[in-house]
C-alpha positions in Angstrom: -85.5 -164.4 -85.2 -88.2 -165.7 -83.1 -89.7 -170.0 -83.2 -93.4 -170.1 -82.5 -93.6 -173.9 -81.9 -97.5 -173.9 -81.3 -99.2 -170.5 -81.9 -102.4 -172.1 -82.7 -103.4 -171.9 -79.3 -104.5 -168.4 -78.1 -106.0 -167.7 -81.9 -110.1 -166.5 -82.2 -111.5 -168.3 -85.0 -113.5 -165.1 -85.7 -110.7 -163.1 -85.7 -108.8 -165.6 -88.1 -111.5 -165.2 -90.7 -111.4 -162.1 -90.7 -107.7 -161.7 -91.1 -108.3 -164.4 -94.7 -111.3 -162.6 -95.7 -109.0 -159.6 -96.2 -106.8 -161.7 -97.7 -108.9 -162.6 -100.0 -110.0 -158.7 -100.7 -106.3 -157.7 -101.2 -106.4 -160.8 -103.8 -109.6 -160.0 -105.2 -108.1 -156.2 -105.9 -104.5 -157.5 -107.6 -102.7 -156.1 -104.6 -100.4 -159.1 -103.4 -97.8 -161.3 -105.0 -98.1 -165.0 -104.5 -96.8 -167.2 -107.7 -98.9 -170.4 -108.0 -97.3 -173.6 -105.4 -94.7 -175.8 -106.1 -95.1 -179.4 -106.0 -92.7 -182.0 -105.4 -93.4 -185.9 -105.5 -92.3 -187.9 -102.7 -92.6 -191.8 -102.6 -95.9 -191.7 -100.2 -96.9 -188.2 -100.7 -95.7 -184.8 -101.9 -94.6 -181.4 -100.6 -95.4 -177.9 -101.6 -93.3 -174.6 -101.5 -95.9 -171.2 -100.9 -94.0 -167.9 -101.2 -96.1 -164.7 -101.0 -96.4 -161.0 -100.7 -98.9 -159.2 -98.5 -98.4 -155.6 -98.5 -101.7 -154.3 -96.3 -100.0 -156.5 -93.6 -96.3 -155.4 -94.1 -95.2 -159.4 -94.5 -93.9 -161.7 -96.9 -92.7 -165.0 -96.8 -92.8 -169.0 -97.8 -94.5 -171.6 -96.0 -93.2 -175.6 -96.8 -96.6 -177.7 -96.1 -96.5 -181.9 -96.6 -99.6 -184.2 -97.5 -98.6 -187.8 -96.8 -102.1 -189.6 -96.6 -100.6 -192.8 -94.5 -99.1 -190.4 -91.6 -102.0 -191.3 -89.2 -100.4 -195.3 -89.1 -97.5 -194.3 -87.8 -98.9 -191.4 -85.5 -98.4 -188.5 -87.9 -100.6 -185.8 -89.1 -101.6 -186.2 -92.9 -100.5 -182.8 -93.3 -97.6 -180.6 -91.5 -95.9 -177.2 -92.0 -93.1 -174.7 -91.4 -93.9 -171.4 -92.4 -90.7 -168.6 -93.2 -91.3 -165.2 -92.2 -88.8 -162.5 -93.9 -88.2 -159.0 -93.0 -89.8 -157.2 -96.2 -86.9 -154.6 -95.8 -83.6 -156.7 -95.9 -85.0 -160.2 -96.4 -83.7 -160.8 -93.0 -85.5 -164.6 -91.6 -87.6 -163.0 -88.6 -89.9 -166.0 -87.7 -90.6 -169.4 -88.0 -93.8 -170.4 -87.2 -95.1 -174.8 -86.8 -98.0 -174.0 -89.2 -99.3 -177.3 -88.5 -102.8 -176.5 -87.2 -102.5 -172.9 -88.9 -102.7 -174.5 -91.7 -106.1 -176.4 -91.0 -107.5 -173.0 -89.2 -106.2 -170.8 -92.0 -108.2 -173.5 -94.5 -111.2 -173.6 -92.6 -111.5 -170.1 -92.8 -111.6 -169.6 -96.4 -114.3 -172.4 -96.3 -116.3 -170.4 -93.7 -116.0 -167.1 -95.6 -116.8 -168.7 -98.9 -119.9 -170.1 -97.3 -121.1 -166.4 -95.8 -120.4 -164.7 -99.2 -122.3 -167.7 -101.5 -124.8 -169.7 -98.5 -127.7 -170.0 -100.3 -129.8 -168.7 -96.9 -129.0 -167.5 -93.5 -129.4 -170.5 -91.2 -128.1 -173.3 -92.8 -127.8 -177.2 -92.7 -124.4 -178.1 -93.1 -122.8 -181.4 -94.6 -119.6 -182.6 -94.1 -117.8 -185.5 -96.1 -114.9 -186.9 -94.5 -114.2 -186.5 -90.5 -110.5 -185.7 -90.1 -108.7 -182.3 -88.7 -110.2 -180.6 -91.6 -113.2 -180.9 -91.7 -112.9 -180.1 -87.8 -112.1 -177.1 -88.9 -114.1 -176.3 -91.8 -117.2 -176.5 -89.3 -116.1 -174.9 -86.4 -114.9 -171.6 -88.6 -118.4 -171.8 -90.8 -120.1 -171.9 -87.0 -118.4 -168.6 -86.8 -119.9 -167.1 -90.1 -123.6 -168.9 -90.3 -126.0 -170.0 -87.9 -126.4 -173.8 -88.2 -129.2 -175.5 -87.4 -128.1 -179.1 -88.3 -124.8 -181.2 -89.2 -124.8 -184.0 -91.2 -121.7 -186.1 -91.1 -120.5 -189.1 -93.2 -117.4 -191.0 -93.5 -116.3 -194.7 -95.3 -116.2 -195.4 -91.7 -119.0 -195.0 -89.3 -117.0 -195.2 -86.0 -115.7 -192.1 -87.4 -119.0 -190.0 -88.5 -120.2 -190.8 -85.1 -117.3 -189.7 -83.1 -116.6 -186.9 -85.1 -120.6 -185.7 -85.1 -120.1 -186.2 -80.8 -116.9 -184.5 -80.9 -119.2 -181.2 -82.5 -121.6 -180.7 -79.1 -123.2 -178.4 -78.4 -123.9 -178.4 -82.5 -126.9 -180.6 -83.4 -125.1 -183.1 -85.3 -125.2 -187.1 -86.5 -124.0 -189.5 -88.7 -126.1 -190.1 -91.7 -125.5 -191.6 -95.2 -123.8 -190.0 -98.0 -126.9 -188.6 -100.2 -128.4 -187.3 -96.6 -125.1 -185.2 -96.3 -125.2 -184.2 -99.6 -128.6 -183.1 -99.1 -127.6 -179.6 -97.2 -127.7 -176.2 -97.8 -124.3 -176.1 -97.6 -121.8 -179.1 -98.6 -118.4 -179.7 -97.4 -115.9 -182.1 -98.6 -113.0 -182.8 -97.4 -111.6 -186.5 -98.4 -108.1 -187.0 -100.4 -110.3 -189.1 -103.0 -108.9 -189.3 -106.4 -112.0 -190.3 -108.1 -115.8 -188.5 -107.5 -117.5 -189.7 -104.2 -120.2 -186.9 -104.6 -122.9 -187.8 -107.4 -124.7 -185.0 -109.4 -128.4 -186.5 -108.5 -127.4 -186.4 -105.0 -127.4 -182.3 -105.0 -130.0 -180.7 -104.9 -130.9 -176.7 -106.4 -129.0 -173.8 -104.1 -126.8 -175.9 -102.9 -123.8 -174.5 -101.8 -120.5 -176.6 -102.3 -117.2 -176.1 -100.5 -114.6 -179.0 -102.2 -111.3 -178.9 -100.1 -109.9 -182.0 -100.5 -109.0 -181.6 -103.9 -105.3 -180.0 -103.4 -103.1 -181.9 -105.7 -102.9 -182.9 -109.6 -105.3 -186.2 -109.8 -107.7 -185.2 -106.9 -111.3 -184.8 -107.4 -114.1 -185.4 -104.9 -117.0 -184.4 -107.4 -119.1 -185.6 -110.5 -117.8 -183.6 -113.5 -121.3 -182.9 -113.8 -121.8 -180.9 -111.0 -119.2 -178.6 -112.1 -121.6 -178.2 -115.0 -124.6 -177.3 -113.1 -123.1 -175.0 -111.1 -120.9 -171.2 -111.2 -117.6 -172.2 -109.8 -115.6 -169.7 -107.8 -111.8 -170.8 -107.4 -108.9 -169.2 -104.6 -106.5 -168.8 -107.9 -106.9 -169.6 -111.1 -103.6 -171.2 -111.9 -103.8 -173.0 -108.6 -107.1 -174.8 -109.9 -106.2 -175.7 -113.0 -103.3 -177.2 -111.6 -104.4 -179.1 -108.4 -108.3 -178.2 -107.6 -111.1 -180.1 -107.8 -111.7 -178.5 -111.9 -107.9 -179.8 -112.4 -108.9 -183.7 -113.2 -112.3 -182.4 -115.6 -110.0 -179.7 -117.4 -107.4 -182.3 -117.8 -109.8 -184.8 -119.5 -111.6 -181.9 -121.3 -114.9 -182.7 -119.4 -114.6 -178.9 -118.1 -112.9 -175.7 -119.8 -111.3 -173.3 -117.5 -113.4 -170.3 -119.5 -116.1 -171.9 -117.4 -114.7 -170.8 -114.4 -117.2 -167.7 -112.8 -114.6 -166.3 -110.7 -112.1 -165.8 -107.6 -113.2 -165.8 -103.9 -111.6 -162.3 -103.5 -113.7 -161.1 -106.4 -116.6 -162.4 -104.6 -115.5 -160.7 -101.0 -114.9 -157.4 -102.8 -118.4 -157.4 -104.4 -118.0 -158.1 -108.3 -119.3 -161.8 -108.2 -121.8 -162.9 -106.0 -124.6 -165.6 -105.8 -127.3 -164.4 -108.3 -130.2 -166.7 -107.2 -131.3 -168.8 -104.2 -131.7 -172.1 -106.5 -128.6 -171.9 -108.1 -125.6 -174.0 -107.5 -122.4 -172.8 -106.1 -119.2 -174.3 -105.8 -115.7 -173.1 -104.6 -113.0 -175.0 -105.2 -110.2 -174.5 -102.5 -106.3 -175.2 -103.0 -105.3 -173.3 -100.3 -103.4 -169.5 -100.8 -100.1 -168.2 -99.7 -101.8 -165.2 -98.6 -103.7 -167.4 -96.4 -100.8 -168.4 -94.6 -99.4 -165.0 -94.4 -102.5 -163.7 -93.1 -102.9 -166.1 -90.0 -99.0 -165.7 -88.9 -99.8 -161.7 -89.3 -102.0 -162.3 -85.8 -100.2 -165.7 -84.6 -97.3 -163.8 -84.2 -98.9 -160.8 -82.5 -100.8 -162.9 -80.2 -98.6 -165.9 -79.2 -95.0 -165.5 -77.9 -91.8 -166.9 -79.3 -88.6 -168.3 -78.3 -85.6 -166.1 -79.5 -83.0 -168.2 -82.0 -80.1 -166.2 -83.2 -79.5 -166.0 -87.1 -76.1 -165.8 -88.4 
């Protein structure tokens, strides 16, 4: 059994999307096994237990993944992982991998391929709500995917929007209010907000909407309304209803989950897409199994481990 403490390092963000937009293929066809995440509250936060199948890659196994929102007083990440790699054969424990910044690359991926499939044009202005490892990632991997000719950054905290928007050179980026981040092509949020910080007046026709913060029962980041206005795609169904950004509306009957237009994968594979430049799309991200399984597929190949015996 090999330990990748930080395989992060050597990874191509274009090559990481790549490896989730399969993912997201294989789950658009009904070719993998991944039951919906397990939830367990803690007394400042929660974990979560992702098992998963990925037969076009050969691998299987279970990531553990934390969200404790105070961790940065005390000099933690908000969010850490361990991810399990089993041999598909004999169950055997080959790997374990610090998915700790896998887990924000493998995120912002999905993000970035969501926004390619559903971008309502080529070249894009891109808005970002919230400035922490996240949304880091969610611009660098959209970079990958879309040209952007602008970001547009805001935070509760302005320090932050304009550290984070000078942390994105060479990308032309600033600090602005929120209604001039909402008004992009392309919208990302990325807070752990538990009620909506994103009004519906404040979006504009062909907006695209990527809501990632919303990743736990009682999250949302968005006016119900919105959701209205809009053809949601989701990573999973169950997932969603569960802990997306639709789980508060459905919940309070402000949204049925019939409303739903689809899955990601369905979109990657070609049976949903965008069906006009002035309507407005949303995908609501909870984050995939698959996802995780997909990044250690080339962490593993492309980072070296230290041997550990297993008994």
């Amino acid at each position: 059994m090999r330990y990748f403490p930080d395989p992060d390092r050597n990874l191509d963000l274009g090559d990481v999307n790549r490896v989730v937009e399969a993912a997201f293929a294989d789950h658009g066809k009904g070719l993998v096994q991944m039951p919906p995440k397990v939830y367990i509250t803690l007394p400042a936060g929660d974990f979560r237990t992702m098992p998963g199948f990925l037969p076009s890659l050969g691998i299987a196994g279970v990531k553990i993944v934390n969200v404790h929102p105070d961790n940065p007083k005390v000099g933690l990440p908000t969010v850490m992982a361990l991810t399990i790699i089993l041999d598909t054969a004999t169950g055997r424990p080959t790997a374990i991998l610090n998915a700790t910044r896998l887990t924000d690359m493998r995120t912002g991926a999905a993000g970035a391929i969501a926004a390619k499939y559903l971008a309502p044009k080529k070249e894009c202005v891109l808005g970002v709500i919230g400035t922490g490892r996240q949304a880091e990632a969610q611009v660098h991997a959209t970079a990958q995917e879309l040209p952007l000719s602008g970001v547009r950054v805001w935070s509760r905290n302005p320090a932050h929007a304009e550290g984070f928007a000078a942390r994105l050179a060479p990308l032309s980026a600033e600090s602005v209010s929120i209604e001039k981040a909402c008004d992009s092509d392309i919208l990302v949020t990325t807070t752990p907000s538990r009620v909506p910080i994103v009004r519906s007046e404040w979006i504009h026709p062909g907006t695209h909407i990527n809501a990632i913060g919303a990743d736990a029962p009682g999250k949302e980041e968005l006016d119900p309304e919105i959701l209205h206005r809009a053809r949601v795609f989701v990573d999973d169904p169950a997932q969603a209803f569960h802990s997306g950004e639709i789980n508060v509306p459905i919940s309070r009957g402000l949204y049925q989950p019939w409303m739903i237009s689809g899955t990601l994968g369905e979109v990657v594979i070609g049976k949903r897409k965008r069906e006009s430049k002035d309507e407005i799309t949303v995908f609501d991200s909870t984050g995939l199994a698959i996802q995780d399984l997909a990044i250690a597929s080339i962490a593993m190949r492309q980072a070296s481990g230290m041997e550990l015996p297993f008994l």
